[in-house]
Every structure is written in C-alpha cells, then in structure tokens.
KOLNUDO-152147 format. One record per residue: x, y negated, z of N, C-alpha, C in turn; residue in three letters. Coordinates in steps of 0.05 Angstrom, whole numbers, plus 5000, padded with zeros to 4 digits. Example, Ala and Ser with C-alpha at 12.3 -4.5 7.8 and 13.67 -1.06 7.14 Angstrom:
BEGIN
526451145156524650905156526450665156ALA/525750455142527350215143525849995157SER/
***
This chain:
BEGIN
278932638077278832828100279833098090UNK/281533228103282533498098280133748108UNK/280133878090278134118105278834388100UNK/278834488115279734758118277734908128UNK/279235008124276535198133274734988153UNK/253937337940252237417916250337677920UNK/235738817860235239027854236739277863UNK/238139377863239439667876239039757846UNK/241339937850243240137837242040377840UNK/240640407815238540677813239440897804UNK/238041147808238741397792241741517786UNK/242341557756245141577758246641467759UNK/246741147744247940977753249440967773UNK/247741007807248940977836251141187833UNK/250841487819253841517823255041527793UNK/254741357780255841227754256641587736UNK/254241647733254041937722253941847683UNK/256242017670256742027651259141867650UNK/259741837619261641677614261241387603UNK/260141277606259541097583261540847575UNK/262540787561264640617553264440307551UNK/265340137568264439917570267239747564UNK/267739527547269339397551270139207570UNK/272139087566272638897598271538597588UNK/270238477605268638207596270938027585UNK/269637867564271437757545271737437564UNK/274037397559274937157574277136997554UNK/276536737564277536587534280736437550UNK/282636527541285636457546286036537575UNK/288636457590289836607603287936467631UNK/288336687658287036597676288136347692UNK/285936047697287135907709287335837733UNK/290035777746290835737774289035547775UNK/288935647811287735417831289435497848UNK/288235357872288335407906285835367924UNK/286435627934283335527959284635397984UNK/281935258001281935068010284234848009UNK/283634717985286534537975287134327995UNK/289034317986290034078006289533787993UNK/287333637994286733447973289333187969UNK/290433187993293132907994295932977976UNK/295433227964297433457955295933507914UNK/293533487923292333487897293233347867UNK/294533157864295933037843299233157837UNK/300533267853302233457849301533717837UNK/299233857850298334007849298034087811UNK/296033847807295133757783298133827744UNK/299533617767301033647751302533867750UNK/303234017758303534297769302434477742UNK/299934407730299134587720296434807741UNK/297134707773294634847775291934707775UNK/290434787758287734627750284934717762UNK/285034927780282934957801282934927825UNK/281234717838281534777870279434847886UNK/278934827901276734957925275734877951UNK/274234757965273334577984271734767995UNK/271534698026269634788039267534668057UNK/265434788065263534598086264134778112UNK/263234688126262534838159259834758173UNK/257134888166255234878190255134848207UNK/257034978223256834838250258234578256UNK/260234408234260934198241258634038222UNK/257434048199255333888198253033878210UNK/251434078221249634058233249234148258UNK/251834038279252534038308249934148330UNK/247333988322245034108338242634048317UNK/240434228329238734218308237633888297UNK/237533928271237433658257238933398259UNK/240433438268243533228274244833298250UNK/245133138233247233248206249332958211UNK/251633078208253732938207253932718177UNK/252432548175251632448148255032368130UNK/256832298151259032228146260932358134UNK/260632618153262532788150261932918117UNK/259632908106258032988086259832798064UNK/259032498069260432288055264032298055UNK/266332358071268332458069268132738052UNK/266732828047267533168036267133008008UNK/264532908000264232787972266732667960UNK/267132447978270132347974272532527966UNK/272532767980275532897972274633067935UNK/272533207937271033307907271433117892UNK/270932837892270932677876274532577866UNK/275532657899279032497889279732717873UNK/278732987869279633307860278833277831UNK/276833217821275333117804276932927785UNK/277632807800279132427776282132537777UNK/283632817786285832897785284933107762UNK/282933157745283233347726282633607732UNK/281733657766280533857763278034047764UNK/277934227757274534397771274434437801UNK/272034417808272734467839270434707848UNK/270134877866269535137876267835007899UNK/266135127908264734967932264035257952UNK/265135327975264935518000262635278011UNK/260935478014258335388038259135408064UNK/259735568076260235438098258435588114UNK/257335778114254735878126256136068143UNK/257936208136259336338164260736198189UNK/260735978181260835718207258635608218UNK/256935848230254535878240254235728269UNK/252635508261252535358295252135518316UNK/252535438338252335638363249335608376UNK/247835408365245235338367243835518354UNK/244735578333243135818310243836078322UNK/246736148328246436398335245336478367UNK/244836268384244236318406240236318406UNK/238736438380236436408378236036658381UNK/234036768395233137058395233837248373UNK/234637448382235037618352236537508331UNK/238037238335239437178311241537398300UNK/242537478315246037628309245637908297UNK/247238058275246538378264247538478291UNK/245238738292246938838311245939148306UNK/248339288321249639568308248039808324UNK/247340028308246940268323246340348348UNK/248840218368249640188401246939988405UNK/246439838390246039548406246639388417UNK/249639458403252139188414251338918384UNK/251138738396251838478391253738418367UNK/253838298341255838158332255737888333UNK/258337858324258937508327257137398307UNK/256637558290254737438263252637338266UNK/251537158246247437068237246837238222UNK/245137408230243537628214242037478194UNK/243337268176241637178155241037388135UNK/242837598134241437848120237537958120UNK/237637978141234838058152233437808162UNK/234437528167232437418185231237158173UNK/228137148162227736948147228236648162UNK/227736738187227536418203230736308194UNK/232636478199234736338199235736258167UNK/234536428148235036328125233636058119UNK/231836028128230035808124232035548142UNK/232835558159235335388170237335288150UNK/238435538145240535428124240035378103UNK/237635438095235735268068235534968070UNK/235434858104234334658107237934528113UNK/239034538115242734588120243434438091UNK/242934718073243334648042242434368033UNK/239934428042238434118022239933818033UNK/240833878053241333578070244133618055UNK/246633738053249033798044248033638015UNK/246033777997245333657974243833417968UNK/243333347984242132997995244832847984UNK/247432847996250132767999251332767978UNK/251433027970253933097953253133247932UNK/253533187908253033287885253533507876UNK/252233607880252834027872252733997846UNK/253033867827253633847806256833857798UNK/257833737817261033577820261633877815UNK/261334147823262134387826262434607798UNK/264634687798263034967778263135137777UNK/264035387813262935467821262135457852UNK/260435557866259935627890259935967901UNK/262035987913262836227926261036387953UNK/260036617944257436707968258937007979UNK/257737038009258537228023255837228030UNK/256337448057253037598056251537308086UNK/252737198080251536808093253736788118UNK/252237048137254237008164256037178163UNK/257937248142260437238140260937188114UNK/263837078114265136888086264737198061UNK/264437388069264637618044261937748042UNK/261637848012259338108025259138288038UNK/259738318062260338448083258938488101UNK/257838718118257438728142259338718158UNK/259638688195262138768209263639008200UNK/266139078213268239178200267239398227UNK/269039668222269339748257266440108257UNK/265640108231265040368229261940398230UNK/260840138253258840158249256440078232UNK/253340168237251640058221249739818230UNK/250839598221249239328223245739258214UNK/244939598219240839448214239339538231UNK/240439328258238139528288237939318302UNK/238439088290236638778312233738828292UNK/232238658317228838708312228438708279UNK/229138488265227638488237228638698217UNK/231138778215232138988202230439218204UNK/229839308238227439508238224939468225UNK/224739278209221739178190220138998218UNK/222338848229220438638245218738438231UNK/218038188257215838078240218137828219UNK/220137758221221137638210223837718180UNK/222937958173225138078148224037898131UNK/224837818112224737548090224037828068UNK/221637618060220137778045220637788016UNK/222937828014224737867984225638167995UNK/226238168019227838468039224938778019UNK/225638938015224539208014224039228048UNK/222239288056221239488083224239728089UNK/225139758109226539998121225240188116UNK/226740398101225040648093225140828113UNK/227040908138226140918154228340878185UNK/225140648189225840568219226240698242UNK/229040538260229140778281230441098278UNK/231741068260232941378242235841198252UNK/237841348256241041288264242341478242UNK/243841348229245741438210246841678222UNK/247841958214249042008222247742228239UNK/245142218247243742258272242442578260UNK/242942598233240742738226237342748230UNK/236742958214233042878214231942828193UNK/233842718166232442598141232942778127UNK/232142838100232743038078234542818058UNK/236142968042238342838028237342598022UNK/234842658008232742378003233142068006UNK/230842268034231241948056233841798060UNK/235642028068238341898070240041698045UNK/239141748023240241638001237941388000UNK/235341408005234041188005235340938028UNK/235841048055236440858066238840648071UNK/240540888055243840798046243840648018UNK/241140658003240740507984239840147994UNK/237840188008236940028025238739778039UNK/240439898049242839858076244439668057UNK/245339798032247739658022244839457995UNK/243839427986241439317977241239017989UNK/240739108018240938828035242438578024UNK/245038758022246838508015246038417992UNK/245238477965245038337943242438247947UNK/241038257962238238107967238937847983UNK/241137797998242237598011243637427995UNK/245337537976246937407954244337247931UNK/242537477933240137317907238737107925UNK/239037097946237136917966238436647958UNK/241036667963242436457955242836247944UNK/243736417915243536387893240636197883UNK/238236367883235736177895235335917898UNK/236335947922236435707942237735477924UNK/240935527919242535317907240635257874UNK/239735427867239735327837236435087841UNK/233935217863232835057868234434737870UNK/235834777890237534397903238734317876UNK/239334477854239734237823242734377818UNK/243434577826246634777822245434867788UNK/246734897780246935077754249735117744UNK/251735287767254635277763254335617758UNK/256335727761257536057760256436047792UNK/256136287800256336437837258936667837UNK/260636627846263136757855261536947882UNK/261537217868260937377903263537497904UNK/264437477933266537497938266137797949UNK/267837887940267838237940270938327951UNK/271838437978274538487975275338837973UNK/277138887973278139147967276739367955UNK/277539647951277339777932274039827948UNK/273439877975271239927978270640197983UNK/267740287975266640567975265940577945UNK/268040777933266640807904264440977899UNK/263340997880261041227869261541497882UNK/263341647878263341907889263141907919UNK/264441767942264841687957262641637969UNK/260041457957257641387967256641657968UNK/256541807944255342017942255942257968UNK/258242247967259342507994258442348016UNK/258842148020257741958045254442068050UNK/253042028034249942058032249142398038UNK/251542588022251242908030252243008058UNK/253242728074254342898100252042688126UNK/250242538105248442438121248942168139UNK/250742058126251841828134253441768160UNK/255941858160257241808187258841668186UNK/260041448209260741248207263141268189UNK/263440998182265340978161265540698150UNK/267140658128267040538109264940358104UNK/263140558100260140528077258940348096UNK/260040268125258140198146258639738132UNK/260739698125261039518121259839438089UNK/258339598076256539558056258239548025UNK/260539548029262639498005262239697987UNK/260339727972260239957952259739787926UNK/261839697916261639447892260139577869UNK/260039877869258739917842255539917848UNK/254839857863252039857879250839527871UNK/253339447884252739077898251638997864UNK/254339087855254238957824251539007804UNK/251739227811249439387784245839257800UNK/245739157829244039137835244138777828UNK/245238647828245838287822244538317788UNK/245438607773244438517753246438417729UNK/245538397700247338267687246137917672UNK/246537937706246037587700248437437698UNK/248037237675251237047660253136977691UNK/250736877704250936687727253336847751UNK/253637017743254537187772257737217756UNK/260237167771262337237775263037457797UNK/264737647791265737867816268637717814UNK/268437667844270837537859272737767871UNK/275537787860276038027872277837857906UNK/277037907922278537647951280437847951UNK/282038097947284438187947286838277932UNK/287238067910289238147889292138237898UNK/293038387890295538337895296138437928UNK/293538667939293738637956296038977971UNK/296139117954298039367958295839637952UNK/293739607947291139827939292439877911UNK/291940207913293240257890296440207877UNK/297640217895300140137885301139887869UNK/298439677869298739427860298939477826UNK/296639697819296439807792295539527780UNK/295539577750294339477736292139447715UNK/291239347706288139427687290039527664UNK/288539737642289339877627287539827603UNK/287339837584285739857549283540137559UNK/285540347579282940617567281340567607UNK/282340367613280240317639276840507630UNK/275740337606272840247597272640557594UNK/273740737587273741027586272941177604UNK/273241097631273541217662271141107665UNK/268841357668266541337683267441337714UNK/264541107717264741037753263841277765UNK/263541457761263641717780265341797790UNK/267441817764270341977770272841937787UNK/272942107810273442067843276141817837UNK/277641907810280341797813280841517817UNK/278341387809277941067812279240987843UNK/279441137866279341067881282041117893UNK/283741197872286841117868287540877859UNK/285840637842286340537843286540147857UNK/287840027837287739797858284739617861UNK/285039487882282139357879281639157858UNK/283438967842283238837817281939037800UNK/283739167794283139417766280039517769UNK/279739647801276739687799274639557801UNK/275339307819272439157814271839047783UNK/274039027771274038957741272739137726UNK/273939417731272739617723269139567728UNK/268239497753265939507749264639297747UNK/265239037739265138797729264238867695UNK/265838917682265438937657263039217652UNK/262139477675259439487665257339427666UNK/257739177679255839027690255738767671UNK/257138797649257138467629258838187643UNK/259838247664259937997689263438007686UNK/263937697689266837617683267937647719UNK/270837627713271737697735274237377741UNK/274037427779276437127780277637347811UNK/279037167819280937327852282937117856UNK/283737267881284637127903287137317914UNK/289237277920290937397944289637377973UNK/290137597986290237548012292137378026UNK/290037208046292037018053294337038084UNK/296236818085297536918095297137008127UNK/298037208135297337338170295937578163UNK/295437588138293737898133294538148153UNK/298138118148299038368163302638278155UNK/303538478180306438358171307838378141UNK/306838648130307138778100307038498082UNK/304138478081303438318060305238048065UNK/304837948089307337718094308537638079UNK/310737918079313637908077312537948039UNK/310538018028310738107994310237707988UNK/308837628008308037298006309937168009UNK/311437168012313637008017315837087998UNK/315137287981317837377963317537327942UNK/318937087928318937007898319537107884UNK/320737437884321637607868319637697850UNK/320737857823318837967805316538247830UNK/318038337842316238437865313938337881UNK/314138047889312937887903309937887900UNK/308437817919306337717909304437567892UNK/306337417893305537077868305237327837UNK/308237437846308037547812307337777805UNK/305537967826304638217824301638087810UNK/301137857833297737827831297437677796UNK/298837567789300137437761299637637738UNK/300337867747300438127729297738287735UNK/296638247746293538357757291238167746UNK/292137927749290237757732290437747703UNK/292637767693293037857665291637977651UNK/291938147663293138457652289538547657UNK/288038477680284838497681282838217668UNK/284338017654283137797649281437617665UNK/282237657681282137367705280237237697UNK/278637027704278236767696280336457708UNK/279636587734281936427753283736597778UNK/286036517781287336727806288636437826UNK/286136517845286336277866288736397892UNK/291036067899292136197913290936197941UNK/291136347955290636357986292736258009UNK/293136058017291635808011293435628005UNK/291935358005293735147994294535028005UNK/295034988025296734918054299635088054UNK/299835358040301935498046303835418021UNK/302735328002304835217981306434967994UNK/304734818018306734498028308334558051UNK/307634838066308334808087311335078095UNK/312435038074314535188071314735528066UNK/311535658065311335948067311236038039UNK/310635948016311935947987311435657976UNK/313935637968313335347948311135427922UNK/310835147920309535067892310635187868UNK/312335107869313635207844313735487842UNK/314035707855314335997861310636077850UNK/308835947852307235977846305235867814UNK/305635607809305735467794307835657771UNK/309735727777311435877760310736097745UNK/309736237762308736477753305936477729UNK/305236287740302536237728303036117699UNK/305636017691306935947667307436187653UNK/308136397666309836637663311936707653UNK/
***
C-alpha cells in the first residue's frame, strides 16, 4: 500500500547570555540520503541508488475512522511496506500521524487551540488537553499492537495536532480554549498558566510576568514533544525522536525584545523559539533537531562554519543566518545531533523553480552543502514521489549525495 501522507530555558541561557563555545555534535561519516514519504514500489531503485533512508507515515483519522474502529488492515498493509523497506537495506523513519486528527476527536468539546479572538483552529489542542492525549495514547498502543516500532529508527514528533512544533501560523496566540486557561483537563505534566485570562500584548503584567508566560507558552510545546516521547518509549520504541523544527524562527535576542514590548503579535505566536524548545528537551541522547527547511533561501542559503561554536546565542546576528546553520548552531549546545529535510515541492513559486534546478545553484545541491558543511546525520528528500514523477529525477538527487 502506498502512503502518503519533540523543562524550559532558564535564566541566561533563554537569552543565550555570554559566550560559551560549544562544538558541533560529532557525527560519524557523511550525511545519509533518504526520502520522505517514500514511494515503497520505487524503493529497490531507490536502494540501489545509494539512498539508504526512507520514511513512512500513519494517518489517525484513516486508522481510527470512529471511536474504537481501528482499521486492523490498514495497520497490516503499512507493516508490509516497513518490512518490504527493511529487506531493501534500509532504515526506516516512522511520522505518527497525529495531525491526521479524526473529525470525531476534533468535533469533542474544547478539542481545537484556540486564539486570543476566540476563533477556532483546525487543530487538536493535544498541547493542553489530557483527554485527547489519552486518545492518541490509546491510537498509539493499537498502531503498536500491529506493527513493530522496533522495525523503526527514528520517529518524527510535531506539537501532535500539527506535523511540526508549531502552534498555528497567522500572528496569533494559541492558549485560550478552556484547559490552556488551567482548566479541569491541562495534562498534568503542563506547569499551571501563570497568568490566566492576561492577552498578550494587552498589557498589565510587569516584565516578569510577561517573560513567565512567554516562557510558559513556548514550554508547552516541549511538554507535548516529552509527552510523546513517553508515550512511544512506554509501547517498546527505543529509536532516536526527530523534532521537527522549521526555519530560523525567533532567536534569543528576538524573544527577549519580544518579552520588552510585552508580547505583540508576531512570530513568537507560533512558538518557534528553537533555542528555548531545545535547551528545554534537554541533553537527552534520544532527541534529534530536525531542521524541516534546508536549503530553504534563509540566510542566503549560508553555510555552517568551524567559528559557528564561537557565536553566542544571544548575538542578534544569528538571525542572518540560514535555518540549517542555526538550528545546528543550537543543536550542538544542547549535545543533540542534527538531520533535515528540503521544503517540499508547492512551498512557493521561488523555491519551485530552485527544486527543479539540477544546477550547482539548485536545491538538491545547495541542501547537499548545508548538510555537509553542518554534519547532517541524514538529508531527507521532500518527497519521494517527486524523484518518479518527473519534478527532479533520481539521479539529480542521488547525485549530489555522491558529491
């Protein structure tokens, strides 16, 4: 069957005050190709190819259509393709699937984050909402009934109800459905809202409060990523966790002026403050920083440097650069190895046209030089459907990866 479609950052640390010199995590030979969501009928080309990682996905709402109805089959076809991925020689990546949130789950009271306004997202507030984590707990186990989470070596986490660590995009702040306000159902791993009923932005707090609750806000997310994490290693996982982290984000200084003007919409509203996410995950072996935008035009499609480890995360200029270089940058002070992805194709007409260009310009061979040059572990392409279906060949990619 074809399928297609990761504590808080204390004191100075949060604005990465001083210099301190960290090297870049040691990684053993060059980074190895994959493809996400591979095309498994394609996979023995693939193989021989030289690309030796691939990537599979689930969908919640196609395995578990209504409550406790699990598609036992569809479970048994997915095992099948891991296993045909598997006897072709390669590692395989496992996407949960949890942002393919049944419409049964999100149509439960209070399921969805919702913003400031009190407008609605499309999302499952599995951030804040124990009931619904406890769903996809019960999701997981039946997935792991089936299929061997062993077969895997890694599993890729976003903040549940969306594929990234992310809140919605669009400026606003995602913690004003009932449990976020410290209802009766915040999952009791969550810190309490330091303070409830306060609007970003709104004034009223002293620098303080405001830094407490913008600590809080972006906190969430690595309390969702550790929920996870949790969860899978309970069901019998003991692989790497890929948190998938995209673009340069809100760096240290950035949080900081964010927090002195009292939080107005922005950026910061979608939680992407990687030196936060990271330093709060901890320097556990277990955790990979996934950069999901290599190669993506941030930064002039810079590259990692020897005096990177030099550049304290305070210093505004980080935020010249590209999003490889920096999440690496803050990957390695955090002890934690790094892997990425191109943006895939439809991003925007720009990137398109860099995806489609086999030139030393191109994308294949910008993101090639970014994985390098930052020590990769793996540089997955986005996706693997676009190597068969005439939008870059195999070989244009596979190539590069030879160098």
């Amino acid at each position: 069957m074809r399928w297609l479609l990761a504590g808080l950052l204390a004191g100075c640390m949060l604005v990465g005050c001083g210099a301190a010199v960290v090297g870049t995590p040691a990684v053993a030979g060059a980074p190895v190709p994959a493809t996400l969501l591979s095309v498994v009928e394609r996979s023995p080309a693939e193989a021989a190819a030289g690309v030796r990682g691939a990537m599979v996905e689930l969908s919640w709402a196609r395995i578990e259509p209504a409550p406790g109805r699990v598609d036992t089959a569809a479970l048994r076809a997915f095992a099948a393709d891991v296993a045909a991925l598997r006897r072709d020689g390669r590692t395989v990546s496992l996407g949960l699937g949890l942002h393919e949130t049944p419409e049964w789950v999100l149509a439960l009271p209070d399921a969805r984050l919702v913003d400031e306004s009190g407008t609605d997202s499309p999302y499952a507030s599995l951030v804040f909402d124990q009931r619904l984590r406890e769903l996809a707990e019960d999701y997981l186990a039946q997935v792991a009934r089936v299929v061997d989470l062993g077969s895997f070596a890694t599993v890729r986490l976003g903040a549940g109800g969306l594929g990234e660590v992310l809140y919605p995009d669009g400026g606003g702040w995602w913690a004003f459905d009932r449990n976020a306000q410290n209802g009766p159902d915040l999952p009791p791993s969550m810190p309490r809202n330091p303070a409830p009923g306060w609007v970003p932005g709104s004034g009223g707090l002293s620098e303080d409060g405001v830094r407490a609750w913008a600590d809080w806000y972006v906190g969430a997310l690595v309390d969702v990523v550790r929920w996870q994490m949790a969860t899978l290693s309970r069901l019998g996982f003991g692989g790497s966790f890929e948190v998938l982290t995209p673009g340069v984000g809100v760096v240290p200084s950035a949080y900081a002026s964010a927090v002195d003007r009292g939080l107005p919409r922005g950026q910061l509203g979608t939680g992407a403050a990687w030196a936060t996410v990271y330093a709060g995950l901890g320097r556990d072996r277990r955790v990979v920083a996934s950069v999901t935008s290599v190669a993506d035009g941030s930064g002039d499609n810079d590259t990692c440097t020897p005096d990177d480890a030099g550049v304290a995360l305070s210093d505004p200029t980080v935020s010249s650069w590209s999003a490889t270089r920096w999440i690496t940058r803050v990957a390695a002070a955090n002890g934690l190895a790094v892997t990425g992805e191109n943006p895939g194709f439809g991003s925007s007409p720009e990137l398109d046209a860099a995806y489609r260009d086999e030139s030393d310009d191109g994308m294949a061979a910008v993101a090639w030089r970014q994985a390098r040059s930052c020590g990769l572990r793996t540089l997955s392409w986005a996706h693997g459907r676009q190597l068969w279906d005439g939008t870059l060949p195999l070989a244009a990619f596979a190539g590069r990866a030879r160098g």
